[in-house]
N, CA, C and O of each residue as an XYZ file, in Angstrom:
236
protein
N     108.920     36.008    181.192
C     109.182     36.388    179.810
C     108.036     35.917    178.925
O     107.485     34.887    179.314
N     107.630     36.402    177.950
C     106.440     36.868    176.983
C     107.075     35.511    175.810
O     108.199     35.023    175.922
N     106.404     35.243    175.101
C     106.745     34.983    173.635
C     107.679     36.017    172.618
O     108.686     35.966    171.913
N     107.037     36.606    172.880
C     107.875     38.268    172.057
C     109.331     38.152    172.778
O     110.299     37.940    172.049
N     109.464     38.243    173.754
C     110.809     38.893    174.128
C     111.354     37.339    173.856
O     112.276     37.522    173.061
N     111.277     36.147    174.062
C     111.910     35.568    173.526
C     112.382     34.974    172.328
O     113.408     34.331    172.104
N     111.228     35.388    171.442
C     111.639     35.670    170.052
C     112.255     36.506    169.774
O     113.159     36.125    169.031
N     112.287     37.674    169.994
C     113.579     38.636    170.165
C     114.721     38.441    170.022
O     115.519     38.624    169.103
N     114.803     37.771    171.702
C     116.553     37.170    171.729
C     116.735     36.124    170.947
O     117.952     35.972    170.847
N     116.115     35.242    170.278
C     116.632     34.241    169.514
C     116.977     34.861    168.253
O     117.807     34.350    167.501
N     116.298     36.076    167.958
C     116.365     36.583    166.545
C     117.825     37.417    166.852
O     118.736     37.209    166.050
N     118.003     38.081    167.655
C     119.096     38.680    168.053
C     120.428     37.310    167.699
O     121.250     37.292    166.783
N     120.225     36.372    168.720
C     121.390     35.455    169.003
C     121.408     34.911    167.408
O     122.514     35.083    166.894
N     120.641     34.434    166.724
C     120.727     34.099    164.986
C     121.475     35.456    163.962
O     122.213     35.248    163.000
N     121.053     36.835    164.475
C     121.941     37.785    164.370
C     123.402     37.760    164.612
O     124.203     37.940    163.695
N     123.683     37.585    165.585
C     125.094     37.456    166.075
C     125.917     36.793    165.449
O     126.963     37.386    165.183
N     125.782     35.374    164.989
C     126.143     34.604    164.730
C     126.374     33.951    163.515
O     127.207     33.108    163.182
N     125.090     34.743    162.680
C     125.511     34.769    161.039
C     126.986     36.301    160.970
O     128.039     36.347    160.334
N     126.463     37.118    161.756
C     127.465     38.110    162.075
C     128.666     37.235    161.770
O     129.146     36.937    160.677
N     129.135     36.805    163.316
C     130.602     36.330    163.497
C     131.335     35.531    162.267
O     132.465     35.793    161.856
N     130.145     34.117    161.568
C     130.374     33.498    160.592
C     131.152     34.212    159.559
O     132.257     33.808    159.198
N     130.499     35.431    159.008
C     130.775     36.173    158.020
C     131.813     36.634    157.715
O     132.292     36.792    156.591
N     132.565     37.083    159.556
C     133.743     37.915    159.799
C     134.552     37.194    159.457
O     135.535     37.406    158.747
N     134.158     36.165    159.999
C     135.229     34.474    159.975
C     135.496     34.188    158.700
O     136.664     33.933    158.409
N     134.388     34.170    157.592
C     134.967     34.008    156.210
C     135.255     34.654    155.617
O     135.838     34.224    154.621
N     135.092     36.099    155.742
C     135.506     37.172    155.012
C     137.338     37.239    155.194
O     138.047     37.180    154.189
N     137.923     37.366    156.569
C     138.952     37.201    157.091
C     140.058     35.842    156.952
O     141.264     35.728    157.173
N     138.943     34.856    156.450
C     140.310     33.796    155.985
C     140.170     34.297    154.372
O     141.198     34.285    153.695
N     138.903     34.734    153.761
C     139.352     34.713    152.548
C     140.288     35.797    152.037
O     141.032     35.561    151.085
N     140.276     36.611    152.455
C     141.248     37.989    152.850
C     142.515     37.526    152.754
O     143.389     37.604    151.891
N     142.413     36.934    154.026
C     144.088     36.513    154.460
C     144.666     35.372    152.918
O     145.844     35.246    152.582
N     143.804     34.881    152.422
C     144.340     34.113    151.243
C     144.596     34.640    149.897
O     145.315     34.128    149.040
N     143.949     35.678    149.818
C     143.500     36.163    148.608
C     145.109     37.549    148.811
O     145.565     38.138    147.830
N     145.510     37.701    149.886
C     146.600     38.689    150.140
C     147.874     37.720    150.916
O     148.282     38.014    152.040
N     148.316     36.754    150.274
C     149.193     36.026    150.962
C     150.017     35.767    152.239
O     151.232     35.631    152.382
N     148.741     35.730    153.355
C     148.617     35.663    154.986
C     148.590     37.220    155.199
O     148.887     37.351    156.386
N     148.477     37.906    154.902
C     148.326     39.092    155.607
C     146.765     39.300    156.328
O     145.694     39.423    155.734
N     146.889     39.298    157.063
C     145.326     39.571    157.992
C     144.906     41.189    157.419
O     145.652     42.056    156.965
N     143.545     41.205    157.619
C     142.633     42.469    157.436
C     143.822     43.317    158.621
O     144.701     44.109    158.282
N     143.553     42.925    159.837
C     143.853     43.734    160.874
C     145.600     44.378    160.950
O     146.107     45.420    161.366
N     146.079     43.214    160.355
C     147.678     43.610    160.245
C     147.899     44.738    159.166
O     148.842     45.526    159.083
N     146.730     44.605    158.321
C     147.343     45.422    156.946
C     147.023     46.738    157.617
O     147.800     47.694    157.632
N     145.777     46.718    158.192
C     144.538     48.069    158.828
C     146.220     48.972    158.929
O     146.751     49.703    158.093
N     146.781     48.464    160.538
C     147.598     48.606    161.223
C     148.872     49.177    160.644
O     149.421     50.244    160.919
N     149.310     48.017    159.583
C     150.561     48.870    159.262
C     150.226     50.186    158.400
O     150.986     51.139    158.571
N     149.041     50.352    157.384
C     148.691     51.423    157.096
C     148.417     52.621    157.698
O     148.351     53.742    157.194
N     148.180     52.068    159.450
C     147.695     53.593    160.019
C     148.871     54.031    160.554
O     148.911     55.118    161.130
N     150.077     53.162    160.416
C     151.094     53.736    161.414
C     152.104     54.632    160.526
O     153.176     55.039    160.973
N     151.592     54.919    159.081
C     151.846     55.933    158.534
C     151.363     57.222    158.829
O     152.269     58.055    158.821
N     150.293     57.656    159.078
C     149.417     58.681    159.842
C     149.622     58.934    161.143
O     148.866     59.763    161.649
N     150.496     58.408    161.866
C     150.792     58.431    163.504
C     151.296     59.551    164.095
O     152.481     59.225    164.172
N     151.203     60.997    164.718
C     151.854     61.579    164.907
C     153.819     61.617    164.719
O     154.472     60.594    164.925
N     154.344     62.665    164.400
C     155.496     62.339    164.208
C     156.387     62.343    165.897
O     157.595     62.137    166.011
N     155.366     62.646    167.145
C     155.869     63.188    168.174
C     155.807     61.697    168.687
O     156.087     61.707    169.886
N     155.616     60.761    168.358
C     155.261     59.596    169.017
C     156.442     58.372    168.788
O     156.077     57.350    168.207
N     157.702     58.476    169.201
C     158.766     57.463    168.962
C     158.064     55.650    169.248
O     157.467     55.334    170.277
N     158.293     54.838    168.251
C     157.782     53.391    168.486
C     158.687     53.105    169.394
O     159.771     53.616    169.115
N     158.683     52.276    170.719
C     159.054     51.606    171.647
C     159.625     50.687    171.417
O     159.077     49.808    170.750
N     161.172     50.502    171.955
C     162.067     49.332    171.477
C     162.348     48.832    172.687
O     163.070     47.840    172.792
C-alpha cells in the first residue's frame, strides 16, 4: 500500500464516523424534542398508512 491509498482509508474511516456521530445526535435529539418517539418509529407508523389495503397486519 502507497501513501495515497492509505490516506484514503483514513479519510474514508474519519468519514464514517463523523457520519455515525451525527446520526447518533440527530436521533437522541429527535427522540427528545418529540417525547421518545424515535425518527424510525414515527417513519413507520406513518408509512403504515400507505400500505396496501390487501395486506392484513399479523396477530
Amino acid at each position: 500500500m502507497n501513501a495515497e491509498s492509505i490516506a484514503g482509508l483514513v479519510g474514508l474511516a474519519i468519514g464514517l464516523i463523523v457520519l455515525i456521530a451525527l446520526s447518533i445526535f440527530e436521533s437522541r435529539t429527535y427522540r427528545r424534542e418529540h417525547d421518545g418517539e424515535g425518527m424510525l418509529h414515527h417513519w413507520l407508523t406513518q408509512q403504515h398508512l400507505h400500505m396496501p389495503h390487501w395486506r392484513r397486519p399479523r396477530h
